[in-house]
N, C-alpha and C positions, 0 to 999 in steps of 0.2 A: 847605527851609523858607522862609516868605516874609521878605522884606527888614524886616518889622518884629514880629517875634516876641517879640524881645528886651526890646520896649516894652510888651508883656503881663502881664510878672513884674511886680508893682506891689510889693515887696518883693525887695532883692536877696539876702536871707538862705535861703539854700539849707542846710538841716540834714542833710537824709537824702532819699537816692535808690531808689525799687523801681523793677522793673519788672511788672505786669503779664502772664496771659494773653492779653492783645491787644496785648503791646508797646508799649501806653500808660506813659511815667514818670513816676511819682508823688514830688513833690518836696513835703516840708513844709519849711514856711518861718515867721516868725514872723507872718504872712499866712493861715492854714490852710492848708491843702493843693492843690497845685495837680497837675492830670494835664495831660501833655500829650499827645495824640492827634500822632504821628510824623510819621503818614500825610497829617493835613491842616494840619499847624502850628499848633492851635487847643489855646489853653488851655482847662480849667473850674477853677474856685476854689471849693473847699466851707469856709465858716468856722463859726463859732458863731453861733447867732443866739437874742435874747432869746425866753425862752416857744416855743419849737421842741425839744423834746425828742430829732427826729431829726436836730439840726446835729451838726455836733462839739462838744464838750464842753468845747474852749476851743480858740483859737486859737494857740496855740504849740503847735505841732508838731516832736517831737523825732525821731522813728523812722517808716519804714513801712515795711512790710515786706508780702511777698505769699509764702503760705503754700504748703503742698503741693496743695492742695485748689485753689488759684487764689481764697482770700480774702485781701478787701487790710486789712489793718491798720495804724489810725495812734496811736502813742503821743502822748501830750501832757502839758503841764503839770499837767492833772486827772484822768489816767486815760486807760484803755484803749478805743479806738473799733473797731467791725467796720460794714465797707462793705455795702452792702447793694444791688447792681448791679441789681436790679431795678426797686425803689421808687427806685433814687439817691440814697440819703439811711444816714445811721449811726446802729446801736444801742451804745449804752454797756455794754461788758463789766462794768467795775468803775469805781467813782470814786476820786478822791484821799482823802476822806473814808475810804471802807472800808478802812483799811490793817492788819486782820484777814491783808485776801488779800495784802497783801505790795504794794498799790499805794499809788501817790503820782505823781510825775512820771514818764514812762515814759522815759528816755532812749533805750533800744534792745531790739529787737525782731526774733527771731530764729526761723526755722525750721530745728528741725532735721530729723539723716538721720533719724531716728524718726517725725517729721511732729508730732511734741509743738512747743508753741508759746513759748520762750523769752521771756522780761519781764525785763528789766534797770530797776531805776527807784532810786527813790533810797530807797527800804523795802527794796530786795535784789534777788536774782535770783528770780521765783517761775515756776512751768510752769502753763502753762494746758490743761486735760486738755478733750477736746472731748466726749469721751463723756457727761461730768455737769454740763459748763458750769460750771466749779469751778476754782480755781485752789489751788495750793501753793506753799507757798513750799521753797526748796534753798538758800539764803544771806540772811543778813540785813546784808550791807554793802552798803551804797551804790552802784549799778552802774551805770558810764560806758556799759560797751559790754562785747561777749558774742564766743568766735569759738568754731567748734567745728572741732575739728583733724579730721583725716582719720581718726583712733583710735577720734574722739568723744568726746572730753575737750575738757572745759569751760575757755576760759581766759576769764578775765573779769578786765575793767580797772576797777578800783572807785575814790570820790573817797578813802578819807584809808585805805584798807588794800592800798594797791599792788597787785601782780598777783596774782590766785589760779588756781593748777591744780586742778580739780575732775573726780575720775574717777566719772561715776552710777553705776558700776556695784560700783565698792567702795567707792564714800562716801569716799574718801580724798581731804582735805584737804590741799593746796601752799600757803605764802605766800610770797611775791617781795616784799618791802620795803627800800624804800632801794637800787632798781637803776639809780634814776636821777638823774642829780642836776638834781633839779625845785627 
């Protein structure tokens, strides 16, 4: 890497790490989103920009994730973004506004072994189904972060209803409260 890369990040807040089909990592930051190309040490910074409909949707950036497919998605304060590697530029899946689909702030963002698209945000956990461009919601608590075991069971770390075990497949509901003394 070159000796002054370091001096690129114009924000030291590093929230969440993907990496990419091209081994580019994508760090959102309270900055928008920065990638950084491995290969030549070059950052690009994509932020919100007023009257652009194809920026991100706001610049706190909580999640990114990169999908089975090799699309990159960034959660934020305002909803859900999809990368658009051609144009360079994002279309807005869902806004913070529409919280019908279970969005709001997206904290985390998860692909699972199904290749179904995990949304952890503060409306709940909801699946975003690629087939109808449609999302669902699976929990209505507040979702820090999302992990999926080897089984395929949902553990998910929520803000004020502690841990939940979630099995899709029999709908069977776990709560973990007061395991830790927070």
């Amino acid at each position: 890497f070159p000796s002054n890369m370091s001096e690129t990040l114009t924000y030291k807040s590093a929230r969440s790490i993907s990496e990419d089909s091209s081994y580019r990592l994508w760090i959102g930051s309270s900055n928008g989103v920065y990638i950084l190309d491995r290969n030549t040490g070059t950052f690009t910074n994509y932020q919100w920009r007023r009257n652009d409909p194809y920026s991100l949707n706001n610049n706190d950036v909580y999640s990114v994730c990169c999908d089975r497919s090799g699309n990159m998605w960034v959660g934020t304060d305002w909803g859900l973004n999809l990368f658009d590697p051609v144009r360079k530029n994002f279309r807005e899946v869902y806004a913070q506004q529409d919280t019908s689909k279970g969005a709001s702030c997206i904290n985390r963002i998860v692909s699972d072994k199904n290749g179904d698209l995990l949304v952890g945000s503060s409306a709940g956990l909801s699946v975003y189904n690629f087939k109808n461009d449609s999302v669902y919601g699976l929990l209505n608590s507040a979702t820090r972060t999302v992990l999926e075991d080897k089984r395929g069971i949902l553990w998910i770390g929520t803000r004020t209803d502690g841990l939940i075990k979630y099995n899709r497949l029999t709908k069977e509901v776990e709560r973990f409260t007061n395991i830790l003394d927070d």
